[in-house]
N, CA, C and O atoms as a MOPAC input file, in Angstrom:
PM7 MOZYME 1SCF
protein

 N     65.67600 1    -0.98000 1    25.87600 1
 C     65.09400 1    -0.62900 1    24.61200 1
 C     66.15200 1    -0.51400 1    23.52200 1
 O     65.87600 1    -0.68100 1    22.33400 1
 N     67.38000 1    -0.22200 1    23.96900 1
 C     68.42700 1     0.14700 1    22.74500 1
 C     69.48200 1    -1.29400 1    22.38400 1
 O     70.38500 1    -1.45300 1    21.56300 1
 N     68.79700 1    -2.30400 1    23.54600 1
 C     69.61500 1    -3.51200 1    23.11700 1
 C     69.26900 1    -4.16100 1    21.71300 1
 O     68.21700 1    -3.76500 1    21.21200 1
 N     70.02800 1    -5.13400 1    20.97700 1
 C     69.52700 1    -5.39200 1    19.78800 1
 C     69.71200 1    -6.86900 1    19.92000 1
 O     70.79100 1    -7.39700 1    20.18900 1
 N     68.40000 1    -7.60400 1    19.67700 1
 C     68.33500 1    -9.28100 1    19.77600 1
 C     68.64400 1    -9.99600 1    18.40300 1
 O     68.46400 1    -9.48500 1    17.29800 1
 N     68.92300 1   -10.71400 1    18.54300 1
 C     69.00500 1   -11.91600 1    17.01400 1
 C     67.40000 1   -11.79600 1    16.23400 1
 O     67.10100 1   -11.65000 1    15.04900 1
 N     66.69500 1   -11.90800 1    17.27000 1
 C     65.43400 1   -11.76500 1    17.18400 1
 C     64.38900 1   -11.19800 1    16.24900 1
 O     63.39400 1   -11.58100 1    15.63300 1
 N     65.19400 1    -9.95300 1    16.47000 1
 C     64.90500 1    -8.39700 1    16.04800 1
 C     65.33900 1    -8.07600 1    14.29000 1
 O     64.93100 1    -7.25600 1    13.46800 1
 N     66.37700 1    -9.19400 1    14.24900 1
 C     67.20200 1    -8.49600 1    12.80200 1
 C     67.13900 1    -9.95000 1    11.42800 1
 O     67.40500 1    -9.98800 1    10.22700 1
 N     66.61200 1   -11.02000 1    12.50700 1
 C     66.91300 1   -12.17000 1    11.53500 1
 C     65.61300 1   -12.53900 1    10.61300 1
 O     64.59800 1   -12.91400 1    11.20000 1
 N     65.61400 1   -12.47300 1     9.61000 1
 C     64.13600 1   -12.77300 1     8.70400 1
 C     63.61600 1   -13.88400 1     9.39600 1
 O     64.35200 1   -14.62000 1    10.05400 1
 N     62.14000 1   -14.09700 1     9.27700 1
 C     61.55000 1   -15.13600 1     9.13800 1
 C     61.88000 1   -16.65700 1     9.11000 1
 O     61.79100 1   -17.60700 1     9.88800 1
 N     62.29700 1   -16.43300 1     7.86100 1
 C     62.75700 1   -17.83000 1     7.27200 1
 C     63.88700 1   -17.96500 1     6.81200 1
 O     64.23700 1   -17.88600 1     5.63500 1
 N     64.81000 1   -18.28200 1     8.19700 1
 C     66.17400 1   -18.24500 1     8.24700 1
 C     67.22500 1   -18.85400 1     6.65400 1
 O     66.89600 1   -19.93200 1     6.16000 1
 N     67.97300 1   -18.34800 1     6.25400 1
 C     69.14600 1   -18.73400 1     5.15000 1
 C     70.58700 1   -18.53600 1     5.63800 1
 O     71.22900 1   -17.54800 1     5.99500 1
 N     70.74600 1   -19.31000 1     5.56800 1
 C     72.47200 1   -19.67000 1     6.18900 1
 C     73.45800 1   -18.94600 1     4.85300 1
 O     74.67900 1   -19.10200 1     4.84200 1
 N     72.89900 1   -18.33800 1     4.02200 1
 C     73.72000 1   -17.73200 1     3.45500 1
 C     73.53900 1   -15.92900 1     3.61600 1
 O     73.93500 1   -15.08100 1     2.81600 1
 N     72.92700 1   -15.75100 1     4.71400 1
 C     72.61700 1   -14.32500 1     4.47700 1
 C     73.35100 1   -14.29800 1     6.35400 1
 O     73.05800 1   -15.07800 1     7.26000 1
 N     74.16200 1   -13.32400 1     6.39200 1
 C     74.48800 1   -12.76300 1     7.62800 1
 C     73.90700 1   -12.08100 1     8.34700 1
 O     73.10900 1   -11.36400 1     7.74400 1
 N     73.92000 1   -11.94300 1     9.44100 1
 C     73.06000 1   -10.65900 1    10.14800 1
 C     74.29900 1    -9.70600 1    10.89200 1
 O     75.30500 1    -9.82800 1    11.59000 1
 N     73.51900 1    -8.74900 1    10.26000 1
 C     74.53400 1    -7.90100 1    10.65800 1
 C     73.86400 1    -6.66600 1    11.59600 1
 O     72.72200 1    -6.27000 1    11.36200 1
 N     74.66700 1    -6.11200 1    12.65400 1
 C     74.17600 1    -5.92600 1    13.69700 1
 C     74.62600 1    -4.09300 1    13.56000 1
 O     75.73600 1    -3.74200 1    13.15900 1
 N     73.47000 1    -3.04700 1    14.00000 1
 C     74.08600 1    -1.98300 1    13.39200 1
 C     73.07200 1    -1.52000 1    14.88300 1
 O     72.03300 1    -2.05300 1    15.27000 1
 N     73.87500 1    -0.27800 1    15.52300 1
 C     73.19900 1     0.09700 1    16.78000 1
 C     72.73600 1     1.30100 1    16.15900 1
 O     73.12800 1     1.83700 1    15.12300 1
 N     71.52200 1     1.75700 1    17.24400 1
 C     70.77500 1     3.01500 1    17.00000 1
 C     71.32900 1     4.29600 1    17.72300 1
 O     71.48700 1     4.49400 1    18.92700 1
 N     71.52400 1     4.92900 1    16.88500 1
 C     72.54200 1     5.97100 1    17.16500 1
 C     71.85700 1     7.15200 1    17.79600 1
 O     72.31900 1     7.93900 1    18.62200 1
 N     70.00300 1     7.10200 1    16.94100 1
 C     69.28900 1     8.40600 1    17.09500 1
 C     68.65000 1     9.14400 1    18.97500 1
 O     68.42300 1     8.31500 1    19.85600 1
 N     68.51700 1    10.21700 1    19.18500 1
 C     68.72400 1    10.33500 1    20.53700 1
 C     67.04100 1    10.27000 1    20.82400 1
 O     66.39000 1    10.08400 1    19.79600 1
 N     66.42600 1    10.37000 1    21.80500 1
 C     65.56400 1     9.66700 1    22.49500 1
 C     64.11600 1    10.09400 1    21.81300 1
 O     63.06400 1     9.49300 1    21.59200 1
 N     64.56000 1    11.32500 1    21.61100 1
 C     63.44400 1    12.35700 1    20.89700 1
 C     62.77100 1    12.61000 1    19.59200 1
 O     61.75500 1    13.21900 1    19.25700 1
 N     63.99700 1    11.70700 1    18.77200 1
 C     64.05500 1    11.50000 1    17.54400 1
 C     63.29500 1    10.06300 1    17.41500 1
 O     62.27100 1     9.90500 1    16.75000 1
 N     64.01400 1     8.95100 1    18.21900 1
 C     62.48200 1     8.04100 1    18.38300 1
 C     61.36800 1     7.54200 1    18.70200 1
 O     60.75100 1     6.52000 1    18.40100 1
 N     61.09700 1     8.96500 1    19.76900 1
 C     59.52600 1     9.24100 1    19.73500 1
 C     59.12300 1     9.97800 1    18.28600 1
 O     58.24700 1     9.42800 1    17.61800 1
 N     59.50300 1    10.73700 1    17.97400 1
 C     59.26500 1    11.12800 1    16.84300 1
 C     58.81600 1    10.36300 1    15.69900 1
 O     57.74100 1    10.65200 1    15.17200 1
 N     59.40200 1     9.59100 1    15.34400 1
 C     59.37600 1     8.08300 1    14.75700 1
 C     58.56300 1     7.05200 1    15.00800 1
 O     58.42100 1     6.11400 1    14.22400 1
 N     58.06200 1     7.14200 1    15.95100 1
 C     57.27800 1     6.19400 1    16.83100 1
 C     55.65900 1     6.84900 1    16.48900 1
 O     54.64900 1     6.16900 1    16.31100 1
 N     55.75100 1     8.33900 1    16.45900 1
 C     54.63100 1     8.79100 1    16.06300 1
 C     54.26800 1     8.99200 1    14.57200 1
 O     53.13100 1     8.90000 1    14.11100 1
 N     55.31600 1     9.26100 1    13.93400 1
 C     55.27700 1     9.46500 1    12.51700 1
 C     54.59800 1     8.16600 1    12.00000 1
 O     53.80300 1     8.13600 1    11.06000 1
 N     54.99800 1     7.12200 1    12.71200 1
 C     54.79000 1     5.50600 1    11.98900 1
 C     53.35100 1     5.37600 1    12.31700 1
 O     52.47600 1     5.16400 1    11.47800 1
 N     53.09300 1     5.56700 1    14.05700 1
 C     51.68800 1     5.55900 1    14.25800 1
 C     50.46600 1     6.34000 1    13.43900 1
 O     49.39700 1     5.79500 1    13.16300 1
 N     50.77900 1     7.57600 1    13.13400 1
 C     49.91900 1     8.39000 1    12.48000 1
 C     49.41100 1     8.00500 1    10.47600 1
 O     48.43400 1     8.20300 1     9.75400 1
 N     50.73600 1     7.40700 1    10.35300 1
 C     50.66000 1     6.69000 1     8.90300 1
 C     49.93500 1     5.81700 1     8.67300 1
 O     49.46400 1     5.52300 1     7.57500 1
 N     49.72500 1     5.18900 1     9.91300 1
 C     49.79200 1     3.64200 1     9.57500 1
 C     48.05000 1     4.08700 1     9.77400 1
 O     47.28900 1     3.80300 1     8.84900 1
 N     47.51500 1     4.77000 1    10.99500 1
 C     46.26200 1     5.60500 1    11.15900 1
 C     45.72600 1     5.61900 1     9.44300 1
 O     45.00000 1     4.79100 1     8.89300 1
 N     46.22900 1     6.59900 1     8.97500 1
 C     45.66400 1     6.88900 1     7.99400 1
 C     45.30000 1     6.15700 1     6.81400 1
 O     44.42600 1     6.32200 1     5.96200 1
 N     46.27100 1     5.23700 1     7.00400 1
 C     46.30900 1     3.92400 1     5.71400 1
 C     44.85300 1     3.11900 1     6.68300 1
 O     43.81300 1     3.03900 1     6.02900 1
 N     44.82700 1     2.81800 1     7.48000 1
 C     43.69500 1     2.38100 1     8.04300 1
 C     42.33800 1     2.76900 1     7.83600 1
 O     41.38800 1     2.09400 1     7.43900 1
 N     42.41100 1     4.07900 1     8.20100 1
 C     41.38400 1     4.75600 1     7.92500 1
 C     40.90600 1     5.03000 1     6.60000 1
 O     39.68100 1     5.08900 1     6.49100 1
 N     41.65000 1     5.22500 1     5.49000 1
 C     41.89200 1     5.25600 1     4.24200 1
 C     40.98400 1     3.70400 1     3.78900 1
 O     40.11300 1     3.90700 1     2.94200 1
 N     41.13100 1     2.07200 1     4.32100 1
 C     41.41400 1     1.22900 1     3.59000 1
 C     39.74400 1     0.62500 1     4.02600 1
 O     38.96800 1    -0.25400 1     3.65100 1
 N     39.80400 1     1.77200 1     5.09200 1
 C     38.34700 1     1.02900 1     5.80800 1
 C     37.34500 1     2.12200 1     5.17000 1
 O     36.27600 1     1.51700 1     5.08100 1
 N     37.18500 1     3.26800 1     4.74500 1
 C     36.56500 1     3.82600 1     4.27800 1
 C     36.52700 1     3.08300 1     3.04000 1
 O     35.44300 1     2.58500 1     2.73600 1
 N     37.46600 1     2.92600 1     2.31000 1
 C     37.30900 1     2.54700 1     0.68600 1
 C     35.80100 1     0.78200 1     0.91500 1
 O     34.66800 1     0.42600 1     0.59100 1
 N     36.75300 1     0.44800 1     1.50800 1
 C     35.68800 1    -0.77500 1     1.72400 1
 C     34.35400 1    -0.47200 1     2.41000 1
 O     33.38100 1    -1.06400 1     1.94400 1
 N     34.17600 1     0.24600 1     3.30600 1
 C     32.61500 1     0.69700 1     3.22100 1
 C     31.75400 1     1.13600 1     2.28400 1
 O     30.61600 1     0.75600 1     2.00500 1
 N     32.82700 1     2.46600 1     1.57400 1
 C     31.84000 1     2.84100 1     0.55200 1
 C     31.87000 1     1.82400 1    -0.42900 1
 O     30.93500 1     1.88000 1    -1.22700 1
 N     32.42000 1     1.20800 1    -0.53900 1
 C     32.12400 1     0.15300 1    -1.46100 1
 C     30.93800 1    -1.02200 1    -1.77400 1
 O     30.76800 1    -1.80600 1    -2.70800 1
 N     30.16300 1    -0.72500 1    -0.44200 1
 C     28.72800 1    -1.29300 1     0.02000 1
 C     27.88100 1    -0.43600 1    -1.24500 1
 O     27.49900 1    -0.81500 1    -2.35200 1
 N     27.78100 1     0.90000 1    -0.53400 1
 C     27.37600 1     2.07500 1    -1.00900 1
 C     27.18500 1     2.20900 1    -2.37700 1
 O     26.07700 1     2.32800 1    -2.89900 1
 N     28.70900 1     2.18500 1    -3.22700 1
 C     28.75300 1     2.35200 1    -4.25000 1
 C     27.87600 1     1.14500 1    -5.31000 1
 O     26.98000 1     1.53800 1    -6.05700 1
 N     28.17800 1     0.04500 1    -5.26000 1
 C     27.74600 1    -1.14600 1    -5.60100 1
 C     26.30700 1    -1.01500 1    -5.41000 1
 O     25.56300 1    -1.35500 1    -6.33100 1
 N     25.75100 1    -0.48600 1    -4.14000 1
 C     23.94100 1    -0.82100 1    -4.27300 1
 C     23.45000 1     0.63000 1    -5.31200 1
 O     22.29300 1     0.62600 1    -5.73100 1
 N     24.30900 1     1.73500 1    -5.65400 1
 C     24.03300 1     2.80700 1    -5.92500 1
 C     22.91900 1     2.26900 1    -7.20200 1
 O     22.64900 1     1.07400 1    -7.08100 1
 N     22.34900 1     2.84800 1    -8.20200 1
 C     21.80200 1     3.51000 1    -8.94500 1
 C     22.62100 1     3.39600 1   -10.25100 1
 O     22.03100 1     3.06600 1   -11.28000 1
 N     24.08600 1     3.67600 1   -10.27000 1
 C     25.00200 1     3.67300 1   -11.28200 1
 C     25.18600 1     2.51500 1   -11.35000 1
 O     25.25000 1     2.23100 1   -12.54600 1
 N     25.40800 1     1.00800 1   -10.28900 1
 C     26.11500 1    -0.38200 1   -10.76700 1
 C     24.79900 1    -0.78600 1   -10.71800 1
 O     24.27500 1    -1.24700 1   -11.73200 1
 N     23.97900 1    -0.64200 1    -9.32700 1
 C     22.31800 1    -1.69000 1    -9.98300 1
 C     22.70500 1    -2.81900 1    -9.09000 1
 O     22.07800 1    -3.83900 1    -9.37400 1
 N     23.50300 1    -2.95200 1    -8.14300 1
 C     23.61800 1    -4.51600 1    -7.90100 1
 C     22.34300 1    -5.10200 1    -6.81700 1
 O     21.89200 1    -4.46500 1    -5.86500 1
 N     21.93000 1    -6.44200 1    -7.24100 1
 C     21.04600 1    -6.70100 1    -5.65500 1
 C     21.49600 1    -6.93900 1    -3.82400 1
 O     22.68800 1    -7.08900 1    -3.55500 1
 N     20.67600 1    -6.94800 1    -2.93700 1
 C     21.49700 1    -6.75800 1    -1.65600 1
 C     22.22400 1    -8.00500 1    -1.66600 1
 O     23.31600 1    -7.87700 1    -1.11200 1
 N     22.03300 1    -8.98600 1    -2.03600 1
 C     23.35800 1    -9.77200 1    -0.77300 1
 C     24.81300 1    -9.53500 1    -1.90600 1
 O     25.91900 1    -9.67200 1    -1.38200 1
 N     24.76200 1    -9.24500 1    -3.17100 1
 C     25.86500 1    -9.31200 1    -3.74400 1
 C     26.40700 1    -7.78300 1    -3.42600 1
 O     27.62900 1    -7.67000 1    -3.52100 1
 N     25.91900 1    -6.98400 1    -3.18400 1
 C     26.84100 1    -5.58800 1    -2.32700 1
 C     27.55300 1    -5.84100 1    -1.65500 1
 O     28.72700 1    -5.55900 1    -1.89400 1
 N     27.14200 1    -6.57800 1    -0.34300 1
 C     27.54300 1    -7.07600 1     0.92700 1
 C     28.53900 1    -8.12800 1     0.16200 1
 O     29.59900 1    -7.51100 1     0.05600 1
 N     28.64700 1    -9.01300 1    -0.23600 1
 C     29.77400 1   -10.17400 1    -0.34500 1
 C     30.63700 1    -9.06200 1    -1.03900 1
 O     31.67700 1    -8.84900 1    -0.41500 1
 N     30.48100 1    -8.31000 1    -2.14900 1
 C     31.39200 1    -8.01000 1    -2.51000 1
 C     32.92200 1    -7.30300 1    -1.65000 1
 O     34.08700 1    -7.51400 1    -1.98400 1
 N     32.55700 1    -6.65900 1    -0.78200 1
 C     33.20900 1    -6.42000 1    -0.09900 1
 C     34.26400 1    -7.16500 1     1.02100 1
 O     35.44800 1    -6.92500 1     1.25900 1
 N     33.40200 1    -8.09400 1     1.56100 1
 C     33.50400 1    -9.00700 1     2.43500 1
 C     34.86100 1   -10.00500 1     1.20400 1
 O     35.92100 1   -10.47000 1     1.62300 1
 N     34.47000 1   -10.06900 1     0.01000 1
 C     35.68300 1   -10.73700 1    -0.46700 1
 C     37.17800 1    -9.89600 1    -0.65600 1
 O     38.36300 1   -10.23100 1    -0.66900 1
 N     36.52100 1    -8.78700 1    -0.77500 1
 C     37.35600 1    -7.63000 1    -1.38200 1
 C     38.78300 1    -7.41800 1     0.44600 1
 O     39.97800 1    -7.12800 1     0.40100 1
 N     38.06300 1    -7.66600 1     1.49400 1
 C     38.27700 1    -7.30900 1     2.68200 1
 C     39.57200 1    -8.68700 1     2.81200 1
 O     40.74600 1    -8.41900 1     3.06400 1
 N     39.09500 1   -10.05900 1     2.59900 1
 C     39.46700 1   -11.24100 1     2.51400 1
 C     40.75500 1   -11.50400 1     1.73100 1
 O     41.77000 1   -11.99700 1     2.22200 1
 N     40.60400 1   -11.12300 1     0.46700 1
 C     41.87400 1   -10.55500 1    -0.45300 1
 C     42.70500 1   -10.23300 1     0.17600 1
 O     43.65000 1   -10.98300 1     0.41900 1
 N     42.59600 1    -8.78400 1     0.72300 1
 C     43.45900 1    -7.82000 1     1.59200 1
 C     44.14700 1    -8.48200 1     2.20000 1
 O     45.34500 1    -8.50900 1     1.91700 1
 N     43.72600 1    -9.11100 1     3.05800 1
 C     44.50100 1   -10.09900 1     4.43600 1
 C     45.09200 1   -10.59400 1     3.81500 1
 O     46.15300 1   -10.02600 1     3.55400 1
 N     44.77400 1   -12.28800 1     3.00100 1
 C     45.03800 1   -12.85900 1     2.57100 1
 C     46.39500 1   -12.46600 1     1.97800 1
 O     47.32800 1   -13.19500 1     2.31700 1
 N     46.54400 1   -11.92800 1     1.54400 1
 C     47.55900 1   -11.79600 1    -0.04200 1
 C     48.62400 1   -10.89300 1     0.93300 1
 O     49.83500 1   -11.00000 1     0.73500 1
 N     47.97500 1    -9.78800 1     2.24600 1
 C     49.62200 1    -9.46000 1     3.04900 1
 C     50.37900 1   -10.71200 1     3.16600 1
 O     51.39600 1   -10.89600 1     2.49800 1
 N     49.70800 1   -11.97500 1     4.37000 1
 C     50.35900 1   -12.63700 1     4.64800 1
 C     51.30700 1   -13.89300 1     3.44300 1
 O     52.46300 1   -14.30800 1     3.52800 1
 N     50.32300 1   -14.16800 1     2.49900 1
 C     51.13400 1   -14.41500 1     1.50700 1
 C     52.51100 1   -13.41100 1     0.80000 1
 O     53.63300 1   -13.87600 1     0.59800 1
 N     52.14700 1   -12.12700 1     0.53600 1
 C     53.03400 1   -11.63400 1     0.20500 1
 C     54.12600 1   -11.17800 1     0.91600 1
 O     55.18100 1   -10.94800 1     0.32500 1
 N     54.00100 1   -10.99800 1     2.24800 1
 C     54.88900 1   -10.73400 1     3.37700 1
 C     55.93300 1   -12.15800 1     3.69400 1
 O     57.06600 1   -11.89200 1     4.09400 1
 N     55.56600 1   -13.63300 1     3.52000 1
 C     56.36800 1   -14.38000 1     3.25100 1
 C     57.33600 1   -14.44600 1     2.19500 1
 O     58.51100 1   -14.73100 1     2.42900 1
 N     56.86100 1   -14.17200 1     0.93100 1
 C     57.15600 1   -14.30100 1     0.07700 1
 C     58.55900 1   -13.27100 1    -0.49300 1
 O     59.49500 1   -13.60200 1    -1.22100 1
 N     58.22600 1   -11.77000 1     0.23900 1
 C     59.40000 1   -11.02400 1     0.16300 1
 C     60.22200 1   -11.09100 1     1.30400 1
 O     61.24600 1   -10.41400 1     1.39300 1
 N     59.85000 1   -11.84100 1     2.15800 1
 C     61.08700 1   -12.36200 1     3.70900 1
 C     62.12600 1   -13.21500 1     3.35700 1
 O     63.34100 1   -13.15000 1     3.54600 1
 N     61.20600 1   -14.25500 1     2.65200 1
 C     61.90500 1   -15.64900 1     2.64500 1
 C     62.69400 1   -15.98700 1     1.24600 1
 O     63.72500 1   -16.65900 1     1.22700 1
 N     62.00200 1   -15.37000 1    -0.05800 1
 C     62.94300 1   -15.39000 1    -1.21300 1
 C     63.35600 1   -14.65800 1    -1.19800 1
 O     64.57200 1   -14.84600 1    -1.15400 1
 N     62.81000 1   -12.66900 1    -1.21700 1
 C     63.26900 1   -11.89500 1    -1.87700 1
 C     64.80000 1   -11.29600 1    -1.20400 1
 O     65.94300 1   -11.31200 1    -1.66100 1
 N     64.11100 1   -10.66500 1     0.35400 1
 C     64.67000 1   -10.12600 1     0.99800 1
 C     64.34900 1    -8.65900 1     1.90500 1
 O     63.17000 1    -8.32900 1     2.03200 1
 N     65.01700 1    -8.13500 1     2.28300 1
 C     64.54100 1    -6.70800 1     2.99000 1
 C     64.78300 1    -5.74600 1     1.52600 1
 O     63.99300 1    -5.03200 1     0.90800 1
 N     65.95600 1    -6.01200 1     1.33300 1
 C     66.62900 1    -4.54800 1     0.09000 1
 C     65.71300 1    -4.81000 1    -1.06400 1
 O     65.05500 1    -3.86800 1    -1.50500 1
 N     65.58800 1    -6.22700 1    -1.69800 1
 C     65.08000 1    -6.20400 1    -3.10500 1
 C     63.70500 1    -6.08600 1    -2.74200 1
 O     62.98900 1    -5.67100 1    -3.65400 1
 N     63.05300 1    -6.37700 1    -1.48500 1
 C     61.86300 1    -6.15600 1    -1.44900 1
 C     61.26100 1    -4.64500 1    -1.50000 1
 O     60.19500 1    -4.29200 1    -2.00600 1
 N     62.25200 1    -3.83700 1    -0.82500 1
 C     61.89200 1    -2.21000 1    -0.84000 1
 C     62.00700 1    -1.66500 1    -1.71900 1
 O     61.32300 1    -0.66200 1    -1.92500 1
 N     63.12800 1    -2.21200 1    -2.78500 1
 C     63.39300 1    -1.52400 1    -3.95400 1
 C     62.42500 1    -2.21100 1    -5.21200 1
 O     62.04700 1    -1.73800 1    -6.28300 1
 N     62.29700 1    -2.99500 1    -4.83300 1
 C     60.81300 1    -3.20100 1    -5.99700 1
 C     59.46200 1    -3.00000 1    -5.40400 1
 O     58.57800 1    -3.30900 1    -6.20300 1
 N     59.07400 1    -2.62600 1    -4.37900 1
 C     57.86800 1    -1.92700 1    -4.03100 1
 C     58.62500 1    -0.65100 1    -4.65500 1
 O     58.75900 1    -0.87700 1    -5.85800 1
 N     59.04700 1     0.31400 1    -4.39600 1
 C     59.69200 1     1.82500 1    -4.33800 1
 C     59.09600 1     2.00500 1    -6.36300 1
 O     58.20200 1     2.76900 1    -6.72700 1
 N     59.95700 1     1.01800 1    -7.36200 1
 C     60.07900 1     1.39400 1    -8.76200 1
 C     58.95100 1     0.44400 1    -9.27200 1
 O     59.21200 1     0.11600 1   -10.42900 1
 N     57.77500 1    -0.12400 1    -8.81800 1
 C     56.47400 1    -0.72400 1    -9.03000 1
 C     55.54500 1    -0.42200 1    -9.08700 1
 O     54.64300 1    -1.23400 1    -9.28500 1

């Protein structure tokens, strides 16, 4: 588990001008369970978070306040869901292969 592969550290979409540089994990066993759960429980909530928003979004749309008819409730979402995907995997290339790891975190972080 503490070995480190080429694998593991090299972007996507390899550039012969970027090095990989190889940095070992120092933290002790407990600290990356810790980590392991912290990430799991986040990632939970963003889930849970992303799937609620898009349900009620059925909800909201047939409400009384927007007026919409049934099949355009239902698509709306279903596109809204489609987006989502869509645009990670586009955008997840897009900060691998041009941007990078650093400029990618630091312009999510001040965005």
């Amino acid at each position: 588990m503490t070995e480190v592969t080429d694998e593991e550290i090299a972007p996507i979409i390899h550039r012969s001008d970027r090095s990989l540089s190889r940095t070992l994990d120092t933290r002790s066993s407990i600290e990356k369970r810790i980590a392991v759960v912290l990430i799991l429980i986040s990632v939970g909530f963003e889930r849970l978070a992303f799937y609620s928003l898009a349900g009620n979004l059925t909800f909201f749309l047939d409400s009384n306040i927007i007026g919409w008819v049934f099949p355009h409730t239902i698509i709306a979402p279903l596109i809204f869901l489609g987006t989502s995907y869509l645009s990670a995997v586009i955008f997840s290339w897009f900060s691998d292969g041009r941007f990078g790891r650093a400029k990618t975190i630091i312009t999510g972080i001040y965005h």
